[in-house]
Backbone atoms as SQL, in Angstrom:
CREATE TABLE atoms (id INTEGER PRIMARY KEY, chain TEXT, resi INTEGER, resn TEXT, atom TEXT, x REAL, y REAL, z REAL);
INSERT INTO atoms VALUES
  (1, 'A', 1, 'UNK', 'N', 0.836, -1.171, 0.000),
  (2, 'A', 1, 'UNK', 'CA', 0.000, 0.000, 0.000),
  (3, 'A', 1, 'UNK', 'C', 0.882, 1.235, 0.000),
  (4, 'A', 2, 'UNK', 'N', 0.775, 2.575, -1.018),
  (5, 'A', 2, 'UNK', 'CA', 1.149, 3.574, -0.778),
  (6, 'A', 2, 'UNK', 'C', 0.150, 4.144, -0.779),
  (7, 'A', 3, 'UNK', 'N', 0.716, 5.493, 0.459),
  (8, 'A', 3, 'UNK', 'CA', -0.430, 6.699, 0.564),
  (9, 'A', 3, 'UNK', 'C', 0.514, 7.853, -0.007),
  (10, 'A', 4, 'UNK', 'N', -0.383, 8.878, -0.462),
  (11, 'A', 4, 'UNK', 'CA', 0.530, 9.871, -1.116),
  (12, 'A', 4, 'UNK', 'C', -0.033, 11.208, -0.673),
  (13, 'A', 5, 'UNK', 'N', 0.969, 12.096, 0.230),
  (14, 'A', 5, 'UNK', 'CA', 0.234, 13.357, 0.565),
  (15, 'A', 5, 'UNK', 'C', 0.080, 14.541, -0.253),
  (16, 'A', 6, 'UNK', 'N', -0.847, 14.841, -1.094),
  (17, 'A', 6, 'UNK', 'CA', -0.986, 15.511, -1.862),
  (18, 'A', 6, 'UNK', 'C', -0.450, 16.909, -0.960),
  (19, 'A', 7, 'UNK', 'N', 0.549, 17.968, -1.464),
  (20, 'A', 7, 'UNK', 'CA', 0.158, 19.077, -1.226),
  (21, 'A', 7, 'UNK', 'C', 0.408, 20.371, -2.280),
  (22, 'A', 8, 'UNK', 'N', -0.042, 19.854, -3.180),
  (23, 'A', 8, 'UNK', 'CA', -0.733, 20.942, -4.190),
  (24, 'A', 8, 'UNK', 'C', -1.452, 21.478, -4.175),
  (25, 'A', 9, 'UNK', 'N', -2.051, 22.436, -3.933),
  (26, 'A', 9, 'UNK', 'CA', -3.663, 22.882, -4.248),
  (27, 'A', 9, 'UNK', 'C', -4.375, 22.455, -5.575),
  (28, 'A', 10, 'UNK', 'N', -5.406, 21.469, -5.835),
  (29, 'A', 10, 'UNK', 'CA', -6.177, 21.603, -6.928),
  (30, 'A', 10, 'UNK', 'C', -7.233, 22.765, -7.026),
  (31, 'A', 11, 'UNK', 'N', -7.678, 22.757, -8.203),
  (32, 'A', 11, 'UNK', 'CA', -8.382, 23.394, -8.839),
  (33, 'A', 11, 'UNK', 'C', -9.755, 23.226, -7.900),
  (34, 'A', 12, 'UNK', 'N', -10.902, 24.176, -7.959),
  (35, 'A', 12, 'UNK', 'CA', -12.020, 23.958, -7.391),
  (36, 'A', 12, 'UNK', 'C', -12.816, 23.034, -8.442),
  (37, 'A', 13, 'UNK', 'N', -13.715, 22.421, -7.752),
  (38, 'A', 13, 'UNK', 'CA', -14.470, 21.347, -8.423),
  (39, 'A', 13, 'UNK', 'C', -15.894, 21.741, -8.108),
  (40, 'A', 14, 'UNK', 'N', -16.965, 21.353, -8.595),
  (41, 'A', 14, 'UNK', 'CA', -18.667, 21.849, -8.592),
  (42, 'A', 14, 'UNK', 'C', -18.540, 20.766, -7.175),
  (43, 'A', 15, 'UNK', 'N', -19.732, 21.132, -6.620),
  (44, 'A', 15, 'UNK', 'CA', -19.856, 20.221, -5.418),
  (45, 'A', 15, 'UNK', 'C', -21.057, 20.170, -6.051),
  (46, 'A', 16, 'UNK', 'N', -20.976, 17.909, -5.633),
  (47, 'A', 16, 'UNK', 'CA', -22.753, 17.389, -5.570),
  (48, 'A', 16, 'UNK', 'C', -23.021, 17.505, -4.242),
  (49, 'A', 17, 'UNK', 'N', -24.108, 16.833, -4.454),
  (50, 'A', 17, 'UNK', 'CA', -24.559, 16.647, -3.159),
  (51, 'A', 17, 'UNK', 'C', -23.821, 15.695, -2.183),
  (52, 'A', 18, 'UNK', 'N', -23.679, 15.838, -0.959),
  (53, 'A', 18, 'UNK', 'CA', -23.343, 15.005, -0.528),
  (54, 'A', 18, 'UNK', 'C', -24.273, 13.699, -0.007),
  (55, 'A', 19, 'UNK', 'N', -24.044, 12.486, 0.162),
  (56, 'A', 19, 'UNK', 'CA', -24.295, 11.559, 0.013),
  (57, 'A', 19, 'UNK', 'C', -24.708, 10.973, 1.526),
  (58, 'A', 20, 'UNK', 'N', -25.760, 11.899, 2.140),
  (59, 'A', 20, 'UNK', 'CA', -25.381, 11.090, 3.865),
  (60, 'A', 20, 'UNK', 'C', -26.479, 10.916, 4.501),
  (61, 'A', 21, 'UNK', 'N', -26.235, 9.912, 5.494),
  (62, 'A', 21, 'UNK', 'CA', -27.755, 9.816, 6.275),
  (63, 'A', 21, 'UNK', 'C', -27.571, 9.922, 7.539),
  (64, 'A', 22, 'UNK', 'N', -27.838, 10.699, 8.445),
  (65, 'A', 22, 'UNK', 'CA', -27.108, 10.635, 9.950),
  (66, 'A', 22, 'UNK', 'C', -28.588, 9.723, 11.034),
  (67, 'A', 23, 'UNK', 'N', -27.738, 9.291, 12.005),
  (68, 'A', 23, 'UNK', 'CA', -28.558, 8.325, 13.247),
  (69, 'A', 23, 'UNK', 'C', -29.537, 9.662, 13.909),
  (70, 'A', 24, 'UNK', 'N', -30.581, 9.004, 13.590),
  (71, 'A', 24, 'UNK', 'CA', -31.414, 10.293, 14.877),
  (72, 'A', 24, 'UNK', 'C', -30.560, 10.358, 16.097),
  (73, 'A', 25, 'UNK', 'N', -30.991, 11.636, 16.822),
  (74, 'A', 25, 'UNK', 'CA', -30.496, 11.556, 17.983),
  (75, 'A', 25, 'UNK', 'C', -30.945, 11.041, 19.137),
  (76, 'A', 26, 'UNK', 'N', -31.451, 10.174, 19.240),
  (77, 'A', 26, 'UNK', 'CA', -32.192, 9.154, 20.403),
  (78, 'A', 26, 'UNK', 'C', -31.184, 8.388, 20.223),
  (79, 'A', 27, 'UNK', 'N', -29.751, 8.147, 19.567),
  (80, 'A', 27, 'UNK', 'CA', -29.383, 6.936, 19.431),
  (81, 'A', 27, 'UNK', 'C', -28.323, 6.650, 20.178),
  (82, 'A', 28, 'UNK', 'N', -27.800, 5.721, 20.847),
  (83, 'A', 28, 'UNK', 'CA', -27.123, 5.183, 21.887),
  (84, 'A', 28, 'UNK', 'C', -26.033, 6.398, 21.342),
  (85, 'A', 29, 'UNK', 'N', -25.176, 6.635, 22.470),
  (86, 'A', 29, 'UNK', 'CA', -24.263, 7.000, 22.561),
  (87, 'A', 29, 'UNK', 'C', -22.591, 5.960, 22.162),
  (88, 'A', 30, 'UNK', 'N', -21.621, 6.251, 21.913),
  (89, 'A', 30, 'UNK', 'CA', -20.558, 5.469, 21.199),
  (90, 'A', 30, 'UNK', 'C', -20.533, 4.746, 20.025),
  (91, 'A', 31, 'UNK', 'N', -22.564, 5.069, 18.905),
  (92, 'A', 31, 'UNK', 'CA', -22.426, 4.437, 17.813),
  (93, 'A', 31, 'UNK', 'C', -22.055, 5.146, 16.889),
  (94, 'A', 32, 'UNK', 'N', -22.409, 4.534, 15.840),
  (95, 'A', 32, 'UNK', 'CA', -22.100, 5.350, 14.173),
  (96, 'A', 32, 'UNK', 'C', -22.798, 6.369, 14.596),
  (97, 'A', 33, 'UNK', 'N', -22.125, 7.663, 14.267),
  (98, 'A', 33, 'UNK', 'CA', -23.253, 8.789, 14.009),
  (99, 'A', 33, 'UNK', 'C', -24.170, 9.125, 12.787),
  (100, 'A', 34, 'UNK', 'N', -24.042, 8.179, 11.599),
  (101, 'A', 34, 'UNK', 'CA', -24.481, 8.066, 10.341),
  (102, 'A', 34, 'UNK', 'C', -23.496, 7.426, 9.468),
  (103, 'A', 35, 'UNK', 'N', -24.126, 7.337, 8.396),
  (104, 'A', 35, 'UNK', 'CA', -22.993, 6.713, 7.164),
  (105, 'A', 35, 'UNK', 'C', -22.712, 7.393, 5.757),
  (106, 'A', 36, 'UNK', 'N', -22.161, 7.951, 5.312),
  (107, 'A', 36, 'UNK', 'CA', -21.626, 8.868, 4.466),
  (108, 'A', 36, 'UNK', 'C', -21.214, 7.930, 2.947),
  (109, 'A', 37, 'UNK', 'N', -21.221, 8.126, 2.015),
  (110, 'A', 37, 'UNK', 'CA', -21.391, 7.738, 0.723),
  (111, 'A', 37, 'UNK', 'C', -20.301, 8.591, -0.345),
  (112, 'A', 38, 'UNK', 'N', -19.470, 8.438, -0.385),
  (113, 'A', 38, 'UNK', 'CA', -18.785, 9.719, -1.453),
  (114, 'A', 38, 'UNK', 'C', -19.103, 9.064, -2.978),
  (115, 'A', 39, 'UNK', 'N', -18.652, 9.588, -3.914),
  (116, 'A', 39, 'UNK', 'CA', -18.882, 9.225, -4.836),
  (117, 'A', 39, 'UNK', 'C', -17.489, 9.095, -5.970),
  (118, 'A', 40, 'UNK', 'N', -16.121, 9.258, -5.304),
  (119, 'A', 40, 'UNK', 'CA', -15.459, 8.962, -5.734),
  (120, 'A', 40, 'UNK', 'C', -14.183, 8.807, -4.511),
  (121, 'A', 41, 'UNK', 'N', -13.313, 8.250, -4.674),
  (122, 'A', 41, 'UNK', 'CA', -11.938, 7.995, -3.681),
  (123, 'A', 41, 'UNK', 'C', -11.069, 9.152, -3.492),
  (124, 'A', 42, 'UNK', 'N', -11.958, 10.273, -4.161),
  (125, 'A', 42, 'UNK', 'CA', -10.998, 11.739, -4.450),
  (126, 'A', 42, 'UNK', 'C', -11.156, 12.450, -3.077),
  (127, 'A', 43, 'UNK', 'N', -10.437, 12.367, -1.896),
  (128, 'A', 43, 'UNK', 'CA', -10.826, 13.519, -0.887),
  (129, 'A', 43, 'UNK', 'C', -11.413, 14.810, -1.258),
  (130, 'A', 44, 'UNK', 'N', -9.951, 15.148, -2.538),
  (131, 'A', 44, 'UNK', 'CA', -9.739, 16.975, -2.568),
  (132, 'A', 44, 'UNK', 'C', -11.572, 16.844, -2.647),
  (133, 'A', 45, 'UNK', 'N', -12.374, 16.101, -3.402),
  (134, 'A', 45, 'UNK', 'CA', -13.469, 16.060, -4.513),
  (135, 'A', 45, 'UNK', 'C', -14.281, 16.138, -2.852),
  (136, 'A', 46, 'UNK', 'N', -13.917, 14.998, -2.499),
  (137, 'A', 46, 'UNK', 'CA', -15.430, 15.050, -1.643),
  (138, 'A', 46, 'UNK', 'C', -15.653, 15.530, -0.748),
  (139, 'A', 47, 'UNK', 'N', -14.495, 15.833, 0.432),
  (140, 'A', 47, 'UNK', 'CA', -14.987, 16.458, 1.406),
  (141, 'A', 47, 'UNK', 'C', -15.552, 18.051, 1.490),
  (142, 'A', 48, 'UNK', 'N', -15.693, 18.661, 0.953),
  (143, 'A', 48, 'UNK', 'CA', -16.293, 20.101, -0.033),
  (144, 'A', 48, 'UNK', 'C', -17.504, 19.785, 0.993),
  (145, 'A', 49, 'UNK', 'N', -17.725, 18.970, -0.069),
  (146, 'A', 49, 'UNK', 'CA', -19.501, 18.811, -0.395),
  (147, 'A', 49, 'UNK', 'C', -20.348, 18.479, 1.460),
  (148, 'A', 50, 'UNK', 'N', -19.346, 17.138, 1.816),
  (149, 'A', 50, 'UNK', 'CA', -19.701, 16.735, 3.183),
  (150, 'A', 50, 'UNK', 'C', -19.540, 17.705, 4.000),
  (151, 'A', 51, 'UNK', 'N', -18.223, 18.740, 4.548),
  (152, 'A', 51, 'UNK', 'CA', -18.063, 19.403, 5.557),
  (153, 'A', 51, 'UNK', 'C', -19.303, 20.347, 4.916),
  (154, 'A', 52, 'UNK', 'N', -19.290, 20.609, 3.879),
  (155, 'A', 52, 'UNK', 'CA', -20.507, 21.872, 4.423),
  (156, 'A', 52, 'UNK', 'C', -21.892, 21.584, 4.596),
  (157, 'A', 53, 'UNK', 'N', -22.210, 20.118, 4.196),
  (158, 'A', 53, 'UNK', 'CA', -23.091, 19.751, 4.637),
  (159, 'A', 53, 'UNK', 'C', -23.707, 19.857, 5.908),
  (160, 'A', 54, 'UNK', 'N', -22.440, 19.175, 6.829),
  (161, 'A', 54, 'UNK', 'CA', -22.443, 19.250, 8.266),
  (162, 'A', 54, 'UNK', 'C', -22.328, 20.335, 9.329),
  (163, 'A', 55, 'UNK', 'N', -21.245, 21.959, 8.415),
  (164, 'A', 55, 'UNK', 'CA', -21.443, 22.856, 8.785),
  (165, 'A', 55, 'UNK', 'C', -22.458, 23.307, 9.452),
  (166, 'A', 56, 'UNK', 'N', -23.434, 22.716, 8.763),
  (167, 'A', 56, 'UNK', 'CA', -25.041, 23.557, 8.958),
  (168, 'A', 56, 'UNK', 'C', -25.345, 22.707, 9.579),
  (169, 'A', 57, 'UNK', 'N', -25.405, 21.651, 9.715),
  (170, 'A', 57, 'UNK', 'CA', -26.104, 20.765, 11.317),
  (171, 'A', 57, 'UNK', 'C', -25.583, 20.464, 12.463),
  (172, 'A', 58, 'UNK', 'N', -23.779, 20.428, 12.818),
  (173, 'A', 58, 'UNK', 'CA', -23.013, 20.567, 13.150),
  (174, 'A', 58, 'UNK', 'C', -21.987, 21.636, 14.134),
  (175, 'A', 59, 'UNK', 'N', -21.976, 22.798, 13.056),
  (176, 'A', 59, 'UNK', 'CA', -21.189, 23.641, 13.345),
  (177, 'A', 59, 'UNK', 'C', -19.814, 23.300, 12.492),
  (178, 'A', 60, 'UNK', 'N', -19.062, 24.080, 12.220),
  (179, 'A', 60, 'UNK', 'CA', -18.082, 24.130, 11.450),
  (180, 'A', 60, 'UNK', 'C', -17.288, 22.845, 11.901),
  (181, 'A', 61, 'UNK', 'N', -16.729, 22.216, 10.920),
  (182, 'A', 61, 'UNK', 'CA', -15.993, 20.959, 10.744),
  (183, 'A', 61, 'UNK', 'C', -14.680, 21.343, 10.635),
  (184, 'A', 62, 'UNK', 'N', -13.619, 21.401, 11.785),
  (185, 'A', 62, 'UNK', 'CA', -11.968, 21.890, 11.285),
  (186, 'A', 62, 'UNK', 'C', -11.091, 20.789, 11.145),
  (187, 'A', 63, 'UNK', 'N', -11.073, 19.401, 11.382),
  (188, 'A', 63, 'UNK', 'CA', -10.654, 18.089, 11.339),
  (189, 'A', 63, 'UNK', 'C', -11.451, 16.882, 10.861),
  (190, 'A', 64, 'UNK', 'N', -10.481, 16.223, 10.217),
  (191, 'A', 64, 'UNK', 'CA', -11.012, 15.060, 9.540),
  (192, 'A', 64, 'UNK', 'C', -10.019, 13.767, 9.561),
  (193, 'A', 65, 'UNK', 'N', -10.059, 12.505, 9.756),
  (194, 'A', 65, 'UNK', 'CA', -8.886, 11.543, 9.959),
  (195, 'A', 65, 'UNK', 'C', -9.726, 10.123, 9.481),
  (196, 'A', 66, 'UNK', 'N', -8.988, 9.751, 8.060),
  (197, 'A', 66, 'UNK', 'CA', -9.414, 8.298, 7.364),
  (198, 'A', 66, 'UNK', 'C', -8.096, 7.493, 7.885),
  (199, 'A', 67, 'UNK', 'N', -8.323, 6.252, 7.539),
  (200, 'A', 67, 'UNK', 'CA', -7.433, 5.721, 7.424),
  (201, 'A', 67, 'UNK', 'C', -6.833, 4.890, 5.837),
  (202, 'A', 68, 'UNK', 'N', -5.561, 5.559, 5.692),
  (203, 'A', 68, 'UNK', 'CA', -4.882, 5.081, 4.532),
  (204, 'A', 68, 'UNK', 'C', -5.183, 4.175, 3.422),
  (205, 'A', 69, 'UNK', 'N', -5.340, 3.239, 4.241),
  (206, 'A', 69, 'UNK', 'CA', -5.622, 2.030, 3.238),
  (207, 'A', 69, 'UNK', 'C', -7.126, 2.350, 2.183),
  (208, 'A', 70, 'UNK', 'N', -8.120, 3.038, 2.333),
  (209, 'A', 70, 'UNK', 'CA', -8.922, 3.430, 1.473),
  (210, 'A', 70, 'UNK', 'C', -8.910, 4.629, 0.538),
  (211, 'A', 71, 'UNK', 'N', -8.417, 5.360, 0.752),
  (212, 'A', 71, 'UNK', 'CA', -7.823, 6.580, 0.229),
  (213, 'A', 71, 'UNK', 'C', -6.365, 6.666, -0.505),
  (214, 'A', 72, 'UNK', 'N', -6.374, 6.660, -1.758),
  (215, 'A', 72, 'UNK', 'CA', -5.157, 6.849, -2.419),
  (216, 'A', 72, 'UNK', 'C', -4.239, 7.843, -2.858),
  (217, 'A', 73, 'UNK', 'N', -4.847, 9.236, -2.262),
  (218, 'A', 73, 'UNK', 'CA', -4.037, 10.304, -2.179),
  (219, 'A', 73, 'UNK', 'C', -4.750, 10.953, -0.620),
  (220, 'A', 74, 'UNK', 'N', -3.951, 11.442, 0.264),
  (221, 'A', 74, 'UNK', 'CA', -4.614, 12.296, 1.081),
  (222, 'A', 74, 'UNK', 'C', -4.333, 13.843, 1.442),
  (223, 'A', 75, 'UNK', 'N', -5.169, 14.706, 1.507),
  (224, 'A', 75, 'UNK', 'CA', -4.470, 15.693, 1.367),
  (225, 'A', 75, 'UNK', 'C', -3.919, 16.311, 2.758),
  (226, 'A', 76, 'UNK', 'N', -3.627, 17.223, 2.681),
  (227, 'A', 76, 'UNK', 'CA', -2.878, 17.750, 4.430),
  (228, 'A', 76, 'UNK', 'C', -4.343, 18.546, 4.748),
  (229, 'A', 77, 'UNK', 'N', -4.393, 19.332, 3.959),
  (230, 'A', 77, 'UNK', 'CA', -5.538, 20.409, 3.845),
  (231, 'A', 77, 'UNK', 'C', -6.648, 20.533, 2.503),
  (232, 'A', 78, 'UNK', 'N', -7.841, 20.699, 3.087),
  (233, 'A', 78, 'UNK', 'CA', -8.918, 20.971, 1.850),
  (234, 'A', 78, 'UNK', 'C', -9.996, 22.416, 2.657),
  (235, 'A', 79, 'UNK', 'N', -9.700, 23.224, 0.864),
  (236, 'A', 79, 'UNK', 'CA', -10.815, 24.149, 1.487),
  (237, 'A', 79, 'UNK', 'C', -12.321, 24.163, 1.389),
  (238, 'A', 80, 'UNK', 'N', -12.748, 24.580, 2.365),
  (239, 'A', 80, 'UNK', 'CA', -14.416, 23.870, 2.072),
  (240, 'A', 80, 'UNK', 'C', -14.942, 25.678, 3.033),
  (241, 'A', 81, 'UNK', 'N', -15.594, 26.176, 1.876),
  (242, 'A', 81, 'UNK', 'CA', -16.481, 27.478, 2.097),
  (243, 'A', 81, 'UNK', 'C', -15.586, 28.418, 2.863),
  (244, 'A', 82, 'UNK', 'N', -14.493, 28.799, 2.470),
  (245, 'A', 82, 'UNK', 'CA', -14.103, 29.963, 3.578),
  (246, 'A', 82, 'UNK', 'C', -13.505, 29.704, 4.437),
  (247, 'A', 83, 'UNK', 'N', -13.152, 28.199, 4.897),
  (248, 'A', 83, 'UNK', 'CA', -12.269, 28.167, 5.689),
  (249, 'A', 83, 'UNK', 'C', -11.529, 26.736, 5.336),
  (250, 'A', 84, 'UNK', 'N', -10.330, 26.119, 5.995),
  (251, 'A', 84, 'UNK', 'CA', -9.755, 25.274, 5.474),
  (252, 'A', 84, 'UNK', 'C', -9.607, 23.992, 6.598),
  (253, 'A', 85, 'UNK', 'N', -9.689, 22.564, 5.674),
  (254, 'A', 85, 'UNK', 'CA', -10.215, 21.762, 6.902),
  (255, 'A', 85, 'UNK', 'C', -9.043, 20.601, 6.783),
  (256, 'A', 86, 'UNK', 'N', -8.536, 20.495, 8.117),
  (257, 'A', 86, 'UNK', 'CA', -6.840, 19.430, 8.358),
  (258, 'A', 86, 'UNK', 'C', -7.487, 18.631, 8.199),
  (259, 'A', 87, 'UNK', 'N', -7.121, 17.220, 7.068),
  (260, 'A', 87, 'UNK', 'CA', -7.331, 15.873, 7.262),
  (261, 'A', 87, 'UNK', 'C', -5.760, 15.441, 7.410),
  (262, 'A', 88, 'UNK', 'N', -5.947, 14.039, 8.538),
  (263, 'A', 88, 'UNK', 'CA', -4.887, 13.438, 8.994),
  (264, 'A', 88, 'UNK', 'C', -5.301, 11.829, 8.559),
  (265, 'A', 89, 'UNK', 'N', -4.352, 10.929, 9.216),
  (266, 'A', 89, 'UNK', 'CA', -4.794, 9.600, 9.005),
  (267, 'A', 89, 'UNK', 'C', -3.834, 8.712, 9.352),
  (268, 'A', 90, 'UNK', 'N', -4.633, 8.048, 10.357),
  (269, 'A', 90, 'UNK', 'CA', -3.800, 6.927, 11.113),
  (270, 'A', 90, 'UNK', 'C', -4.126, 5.744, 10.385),
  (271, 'A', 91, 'UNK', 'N', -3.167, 4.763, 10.647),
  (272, 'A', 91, 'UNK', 'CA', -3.126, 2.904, 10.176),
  (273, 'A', 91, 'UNK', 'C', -4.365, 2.153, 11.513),
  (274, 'A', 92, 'UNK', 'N', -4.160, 3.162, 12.728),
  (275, 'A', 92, 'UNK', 'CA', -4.797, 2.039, 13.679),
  (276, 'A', 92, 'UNK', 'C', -6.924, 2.398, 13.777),
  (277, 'A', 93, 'UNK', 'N', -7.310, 3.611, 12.773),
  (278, 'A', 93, 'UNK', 'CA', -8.239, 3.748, 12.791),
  (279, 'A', 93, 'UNK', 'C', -9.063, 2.781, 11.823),
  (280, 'A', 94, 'UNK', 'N', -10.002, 2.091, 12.445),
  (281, 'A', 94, 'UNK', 'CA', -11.318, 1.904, 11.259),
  (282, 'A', 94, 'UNK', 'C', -11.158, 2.340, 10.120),
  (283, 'A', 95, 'UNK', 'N', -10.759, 1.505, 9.098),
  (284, 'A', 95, 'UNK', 'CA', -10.389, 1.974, 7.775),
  (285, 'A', 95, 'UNK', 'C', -11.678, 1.964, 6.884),
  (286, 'A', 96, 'UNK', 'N', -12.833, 1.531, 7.336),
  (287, 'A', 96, 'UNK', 'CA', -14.334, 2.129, 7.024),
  (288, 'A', 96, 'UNK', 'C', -14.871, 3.349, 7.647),
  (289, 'A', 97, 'UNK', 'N', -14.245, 4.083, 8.790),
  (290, 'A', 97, 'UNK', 'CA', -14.972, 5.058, 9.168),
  (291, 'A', 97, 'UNK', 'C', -13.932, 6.123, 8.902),
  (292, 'A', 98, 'UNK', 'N', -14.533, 7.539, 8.817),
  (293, 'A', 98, 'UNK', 'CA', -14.447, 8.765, 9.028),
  (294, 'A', 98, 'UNK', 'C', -14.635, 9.384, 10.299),
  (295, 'A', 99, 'UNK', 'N', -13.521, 10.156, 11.041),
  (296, 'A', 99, 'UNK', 'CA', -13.917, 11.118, 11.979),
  (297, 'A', 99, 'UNK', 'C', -13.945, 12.402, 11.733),
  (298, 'A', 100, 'UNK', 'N', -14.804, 12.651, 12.428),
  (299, 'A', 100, 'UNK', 'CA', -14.795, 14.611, 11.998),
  (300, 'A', 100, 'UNK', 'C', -14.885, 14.687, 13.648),
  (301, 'A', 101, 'UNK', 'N', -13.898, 16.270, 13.493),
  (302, 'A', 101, 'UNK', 'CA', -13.988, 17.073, 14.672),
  (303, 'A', 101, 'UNK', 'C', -14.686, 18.748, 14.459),
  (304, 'A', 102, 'UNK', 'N', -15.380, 18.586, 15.312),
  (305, 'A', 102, 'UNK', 'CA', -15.513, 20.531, 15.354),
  (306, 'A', 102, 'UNK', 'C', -15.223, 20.829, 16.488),
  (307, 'A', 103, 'UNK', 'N', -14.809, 22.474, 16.470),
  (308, 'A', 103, 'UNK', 'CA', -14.314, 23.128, 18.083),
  (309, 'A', 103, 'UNK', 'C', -15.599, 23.395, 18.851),
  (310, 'A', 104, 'UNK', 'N', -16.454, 23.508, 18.123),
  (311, 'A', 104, 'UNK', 'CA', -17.782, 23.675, 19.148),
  (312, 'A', 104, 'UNK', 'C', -18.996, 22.862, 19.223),
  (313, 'A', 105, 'UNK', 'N', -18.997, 21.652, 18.608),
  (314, 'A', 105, 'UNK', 'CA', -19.320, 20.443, 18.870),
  (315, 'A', 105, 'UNK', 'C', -19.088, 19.027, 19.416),
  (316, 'A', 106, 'UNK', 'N', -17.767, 18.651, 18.956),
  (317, 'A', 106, 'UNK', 'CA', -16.947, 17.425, 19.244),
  (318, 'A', 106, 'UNK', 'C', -16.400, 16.644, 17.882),
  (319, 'A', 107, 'UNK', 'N', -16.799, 15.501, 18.635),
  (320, 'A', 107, 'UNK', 'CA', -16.389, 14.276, 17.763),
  (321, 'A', 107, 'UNK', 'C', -17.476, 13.161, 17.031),
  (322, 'A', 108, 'UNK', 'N', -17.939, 12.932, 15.217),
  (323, 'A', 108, 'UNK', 'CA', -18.442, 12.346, 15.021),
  (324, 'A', 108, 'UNK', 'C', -17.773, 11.657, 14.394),
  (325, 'A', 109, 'UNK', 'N', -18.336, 9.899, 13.622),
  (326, 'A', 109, 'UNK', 'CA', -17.576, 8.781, 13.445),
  (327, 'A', 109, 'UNK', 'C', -18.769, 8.388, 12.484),
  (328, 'A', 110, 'UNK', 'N', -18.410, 8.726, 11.045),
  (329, 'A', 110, 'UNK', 'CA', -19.593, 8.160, 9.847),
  (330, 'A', 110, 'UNK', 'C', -18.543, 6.959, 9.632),
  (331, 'A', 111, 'UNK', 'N', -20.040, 6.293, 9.130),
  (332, 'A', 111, 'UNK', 'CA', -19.344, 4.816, 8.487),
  (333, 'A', 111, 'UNK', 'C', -19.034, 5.319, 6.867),
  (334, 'A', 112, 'UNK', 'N', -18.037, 4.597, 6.345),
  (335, 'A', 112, 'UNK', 'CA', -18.054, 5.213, 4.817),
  (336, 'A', 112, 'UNK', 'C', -18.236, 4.056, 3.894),
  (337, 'A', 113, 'UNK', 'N', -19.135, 3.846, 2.761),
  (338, 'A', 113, 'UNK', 'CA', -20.172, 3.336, 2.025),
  (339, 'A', 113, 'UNK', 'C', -18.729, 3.207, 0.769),
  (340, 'A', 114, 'UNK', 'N', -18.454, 2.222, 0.411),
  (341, 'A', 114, 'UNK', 'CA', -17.467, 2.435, -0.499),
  (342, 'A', 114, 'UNK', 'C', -18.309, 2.791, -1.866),
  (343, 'A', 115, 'UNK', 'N', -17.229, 4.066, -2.606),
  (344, 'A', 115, 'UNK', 'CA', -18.254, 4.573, -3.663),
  (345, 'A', 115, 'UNK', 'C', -18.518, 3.862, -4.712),
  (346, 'A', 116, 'UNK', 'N', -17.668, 2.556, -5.181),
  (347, 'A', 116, 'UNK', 'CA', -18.438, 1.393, -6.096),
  (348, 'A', 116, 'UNK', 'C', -19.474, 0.403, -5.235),
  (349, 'A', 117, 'UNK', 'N', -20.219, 1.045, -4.263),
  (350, 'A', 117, 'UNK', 'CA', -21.429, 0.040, -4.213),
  (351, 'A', 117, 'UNK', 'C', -22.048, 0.388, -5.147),
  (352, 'A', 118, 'UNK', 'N', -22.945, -0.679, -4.983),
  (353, 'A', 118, 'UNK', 'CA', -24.325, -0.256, -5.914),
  (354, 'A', 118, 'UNK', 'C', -25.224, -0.078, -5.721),
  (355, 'A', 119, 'UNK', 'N', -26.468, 1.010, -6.069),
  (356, 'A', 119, 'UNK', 'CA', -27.390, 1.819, -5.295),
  (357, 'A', 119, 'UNK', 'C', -28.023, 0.295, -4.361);
């Protein structure tokens, strides 16, 4: 396995929609907080679309941490609306989940839907 840290800036890309369904909040505490869907293996591409998704239900998203083995480039940094969001990535995390951090929310943990499923 290589991971490769992109730090170029790409080009801006159209944002789709993002792809997500989150757990009501009645739901046990320490589970999935939802499961997230990208639509391609491209970070720069997808996280756009997700952090600002979550912006707005959330509160601003400033951290993000996959783990390697699913992701074939990762970047240090992606900008998403005005501000810019650190993704990191450990070997010992859930290499199906995503964490996001915000400073005035916490910590959520989507499951991630690999983007060749099928609907």
């Amino acid at each position: 396995m290589t991971t490769t840290l992109d730090r170029v800036a790409q080009p801006a890309v159209a944002l789709r929609p993002a792809r997500l369904s989150l757990t009501p909040k009645t739901a046990l505490a320490g589970r999935l907080d939802g499961a997230w869907w990208p639509y391609s293996r491209d970070l720069e591409a997808e996280l756009p679309a997700l952090a600002a998704t979550l912006d707005e239900t959330w509160g601003r998203i400033t951290r993000v941490s996959v783990n390697p083995s699913r992701w074939p480039v990762i970047p240090r940094k992606v900008a998403v609306a005005g501000h810019l969001l650190h993704v990191g990535w450990f070997t010992e995390q859930d290499p199906d989940k995503l964490i996001l951090l915000s400073y005035t929310v916490g910590r959520w943990d989507l499951l991630v839907i690999p983007p060749e499923t099928e609907p």
